[in-house]
C-alpha positions in Angstrom: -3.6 -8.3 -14.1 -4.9 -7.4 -10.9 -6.3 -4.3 -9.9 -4.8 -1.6 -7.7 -7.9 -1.6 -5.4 -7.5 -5.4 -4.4 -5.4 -5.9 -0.9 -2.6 -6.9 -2.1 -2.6 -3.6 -3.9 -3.6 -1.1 -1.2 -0.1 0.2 -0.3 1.5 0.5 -4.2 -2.2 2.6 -4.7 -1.4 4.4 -1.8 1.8 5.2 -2.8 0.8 6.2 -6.5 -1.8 8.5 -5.5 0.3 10.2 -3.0 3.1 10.5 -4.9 4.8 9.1 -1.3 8.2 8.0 -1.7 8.3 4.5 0.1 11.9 5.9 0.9 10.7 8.2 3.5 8.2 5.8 5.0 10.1 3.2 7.0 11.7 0.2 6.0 9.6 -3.0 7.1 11.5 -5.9 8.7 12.3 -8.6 6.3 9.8 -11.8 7.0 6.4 -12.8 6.2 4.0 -9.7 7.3 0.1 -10.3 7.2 -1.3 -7.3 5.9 -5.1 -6.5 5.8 -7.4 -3.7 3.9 -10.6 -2.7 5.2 -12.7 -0.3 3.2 -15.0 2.0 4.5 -18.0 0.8 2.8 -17.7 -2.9 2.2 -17.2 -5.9 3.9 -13.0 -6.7 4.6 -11.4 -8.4 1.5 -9.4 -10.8 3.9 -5.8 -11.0 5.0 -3.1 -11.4 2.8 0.1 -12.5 3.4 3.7 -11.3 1.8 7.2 -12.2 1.9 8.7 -9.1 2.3 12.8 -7.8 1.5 14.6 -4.7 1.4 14.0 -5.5 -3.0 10.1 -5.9 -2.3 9.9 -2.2 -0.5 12.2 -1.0 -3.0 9.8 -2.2 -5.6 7.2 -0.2 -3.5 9.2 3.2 -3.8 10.0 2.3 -7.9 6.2 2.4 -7.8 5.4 5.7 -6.0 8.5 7.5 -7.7 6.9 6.5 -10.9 3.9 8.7 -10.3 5.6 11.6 -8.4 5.2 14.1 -11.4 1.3 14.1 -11.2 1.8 15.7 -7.6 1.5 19.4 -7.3 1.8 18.6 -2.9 3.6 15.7 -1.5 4.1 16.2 2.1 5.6 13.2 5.2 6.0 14.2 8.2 7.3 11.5 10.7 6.1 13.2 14.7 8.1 10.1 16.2 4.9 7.8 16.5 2.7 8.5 13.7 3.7 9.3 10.3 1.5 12.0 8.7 0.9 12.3 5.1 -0.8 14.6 2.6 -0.5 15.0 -1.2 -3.1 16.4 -3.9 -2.2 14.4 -7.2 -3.9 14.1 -10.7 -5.0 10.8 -11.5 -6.7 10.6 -14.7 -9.0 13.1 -15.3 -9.4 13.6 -11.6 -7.1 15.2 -8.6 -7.1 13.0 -5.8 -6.1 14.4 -1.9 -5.0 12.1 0.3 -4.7 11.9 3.8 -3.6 9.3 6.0 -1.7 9.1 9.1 0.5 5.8 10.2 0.8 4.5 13.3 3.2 1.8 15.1 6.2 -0.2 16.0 6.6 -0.7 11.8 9.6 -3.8 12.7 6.5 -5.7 14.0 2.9 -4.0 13.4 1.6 -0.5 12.0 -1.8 0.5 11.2 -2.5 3.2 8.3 -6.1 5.0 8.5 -6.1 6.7 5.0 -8.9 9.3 3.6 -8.8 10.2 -0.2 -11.1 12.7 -1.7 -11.8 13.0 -5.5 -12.6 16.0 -8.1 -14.4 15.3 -9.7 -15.6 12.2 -8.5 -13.6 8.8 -10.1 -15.6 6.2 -11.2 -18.6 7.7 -9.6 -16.6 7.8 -6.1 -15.8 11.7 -4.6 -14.6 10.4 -1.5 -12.7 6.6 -0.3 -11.7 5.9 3.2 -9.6 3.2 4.0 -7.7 1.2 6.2 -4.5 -1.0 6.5 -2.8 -3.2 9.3 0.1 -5.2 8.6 1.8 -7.3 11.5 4.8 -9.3 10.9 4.8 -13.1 11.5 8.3 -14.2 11.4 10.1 -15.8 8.9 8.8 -16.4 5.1 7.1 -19.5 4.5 9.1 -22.5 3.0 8.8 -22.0 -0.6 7.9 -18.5 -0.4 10.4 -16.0 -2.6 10.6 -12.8 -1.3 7.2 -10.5 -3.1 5.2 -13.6 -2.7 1.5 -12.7 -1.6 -0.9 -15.3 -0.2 -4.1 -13.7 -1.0 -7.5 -14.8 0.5 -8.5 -18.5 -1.1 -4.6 -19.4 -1.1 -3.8 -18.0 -4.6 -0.4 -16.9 -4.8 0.5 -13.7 -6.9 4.3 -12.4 -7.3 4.0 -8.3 -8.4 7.1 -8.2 -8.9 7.7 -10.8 -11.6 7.3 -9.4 -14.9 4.8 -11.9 -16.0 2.4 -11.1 -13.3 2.6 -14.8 -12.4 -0.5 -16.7 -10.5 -0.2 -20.2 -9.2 
């Protein structure tokens, strides 16, 4: 299985440790959307690219929803241009406050600047800062199902199937 902290990951773990319901975020357009993850302190992972349906974000919100409980604040606001959220969430033995604030079009590009803060520190981390653009390319690629990621190297990883199938 892949970990949550790989790109392909970044929005379901932004979603989990918010507690964000991907049904108050918007929708994205259905298509093939490039998405890339740039940590704070490392080098960017690379691109990724996913086939994305109105099943793949509702796979998204299944995701968040799941971890909604561990939430004691869970906050959206949309101001028209950016979307602002905050949450303080346990995860593990540690609460985690997130931060992050959305910005753009969302139909054809957005850009997420997200700051998390740990206590006590996970995995020897108190603080991660992140970032996320996605812009949408046009239609999926032929022989691309809708979930389909295209990560850096050409693997191709489908969260959504059960098996957590890699070709």
């Amino acid at each position: 299985m892949i970990r949550l902290t790989t790109p392909a990951f970044a929005i379901a773990a932004l979603l989990v440790a918010t507690g964000t319901h991907a049904a108050d975020m918007p929708k994205r357009k259905p298509g093939l959307w490039q998405i890339e993850t740039r940590m704070a302190a490392g080098p960017g992972m690379g691109a990724i690219k996913q086939c994305i349906d109105e099943k793949t974000d509702n796979f998204y919100q299944q995701l968040g929803d799941q971890h909604k409980d561990k939430c004691t604040e869970s906050e959206i606001k949309n101001t028209g241009d950016r979307i602002l959220v905050h949450s303080v969430c346990r995860m593990g033995s540690s609460v985690a406050t997130t931060d992050a604030t959305f910005t753009g079009r969302f139909d054809s590009d957005c850009r997420g600047d997200i700051r998390v803060k740990y206590n006590p520190p996970m995995q020897g981390m108190s603080e991660a800062t992140m970032s996320i653009t996605a812009k949408w390319l046009g239609p999926c690629q032929a022989g691309q199902k809708p979930g389909d990621m295209i990560l850096p190297g050409g693997m191709k990883i489908n969260p959504q199937d059960k098996r957590g199938a890699r070709q």
